[in-house]
C-alpha positions in Angstrom: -11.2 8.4 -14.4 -13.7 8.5 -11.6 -14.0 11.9 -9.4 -10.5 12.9 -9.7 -9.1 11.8 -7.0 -6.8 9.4 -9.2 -6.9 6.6 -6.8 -6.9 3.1 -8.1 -8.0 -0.4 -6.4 -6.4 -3.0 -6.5 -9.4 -5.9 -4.9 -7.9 -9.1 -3.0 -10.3 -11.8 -1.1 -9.2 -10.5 2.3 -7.8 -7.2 1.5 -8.2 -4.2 -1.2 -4.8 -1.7 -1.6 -5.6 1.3 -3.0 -2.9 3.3 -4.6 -2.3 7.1 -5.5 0.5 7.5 -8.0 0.5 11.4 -7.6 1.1 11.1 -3.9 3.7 8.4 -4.7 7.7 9.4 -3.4 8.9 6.4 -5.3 10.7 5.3 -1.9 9.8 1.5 -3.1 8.9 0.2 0.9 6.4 -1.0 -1.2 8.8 -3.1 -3.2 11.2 -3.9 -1.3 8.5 -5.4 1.7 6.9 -7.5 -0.8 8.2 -7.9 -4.0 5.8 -11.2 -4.7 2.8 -8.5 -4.3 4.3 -5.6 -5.6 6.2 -5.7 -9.3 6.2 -2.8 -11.3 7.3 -5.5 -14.0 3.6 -6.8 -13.6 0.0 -5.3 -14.8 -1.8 -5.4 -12.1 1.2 -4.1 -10.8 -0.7 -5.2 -7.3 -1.5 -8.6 -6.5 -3.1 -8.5 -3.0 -4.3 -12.2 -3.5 -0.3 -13.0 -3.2 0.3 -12.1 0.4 -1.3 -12.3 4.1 -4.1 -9.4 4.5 -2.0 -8.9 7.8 1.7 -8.6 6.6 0.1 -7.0 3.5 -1.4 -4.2 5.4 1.6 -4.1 7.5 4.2 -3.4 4.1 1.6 -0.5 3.2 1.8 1.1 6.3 5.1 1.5 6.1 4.6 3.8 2.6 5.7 7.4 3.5 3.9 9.4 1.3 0.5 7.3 2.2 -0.1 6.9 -1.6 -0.8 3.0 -0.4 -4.0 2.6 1.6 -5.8 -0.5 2.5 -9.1 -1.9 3.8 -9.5 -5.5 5.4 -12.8 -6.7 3.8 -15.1 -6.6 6.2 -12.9 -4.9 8.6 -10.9 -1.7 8.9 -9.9 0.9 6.8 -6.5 2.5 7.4 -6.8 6.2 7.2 -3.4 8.0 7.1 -3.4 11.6 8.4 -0.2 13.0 6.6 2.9 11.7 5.0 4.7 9.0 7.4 8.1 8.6 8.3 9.9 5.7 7.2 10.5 3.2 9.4 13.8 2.5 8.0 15.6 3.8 11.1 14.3 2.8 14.7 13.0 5.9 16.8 13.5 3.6 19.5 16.8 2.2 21.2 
């Protein structure tokens, strides 16, 4: 384990997911969003390579618990403040 901080990377060409299992819900938007990416049936269990950096990074930002993360190589990082809501439901009508 490096530092403690029990964060694992998973490294695509366009995109790296990072992943904390203790901050983890286990709410599967993960799943669910992109099951071609994300099988728990699988070692790595996350295969950025398998999906669009864009609609990847868009199925981890719906993770509630923010135990996925991501950075666009060569571009952003996304740097969640708190647990999310899900975005099962629409806040807006």
């Amino acid at each position: 384990m490096s530092s403690g901080a029990n964060k694992k990377a998973y490294k695509g060409q366009k995109i790296t997911v990072t992943f904390e299992a203790r901050r983890c819900l286990h709410a599967a938007e993960c799943v669910r969003g992109l099951p071609e990416v994300f099988d728990t049936g699988q070692r790595p269990w996350i295969r950025p390579d398998l999906a669009e950096a864009e609609r990847l990074a868009e199925v981890v930002g719906r993770c509630p618990s923010g135990a996925l993360q991501y950075e666009i190589v060569n571009g952003g990082a996304e740097t969640p403040t708190g647990p999310r809501r899900s975005r099962a439901t629409p806040s807006d009508s």
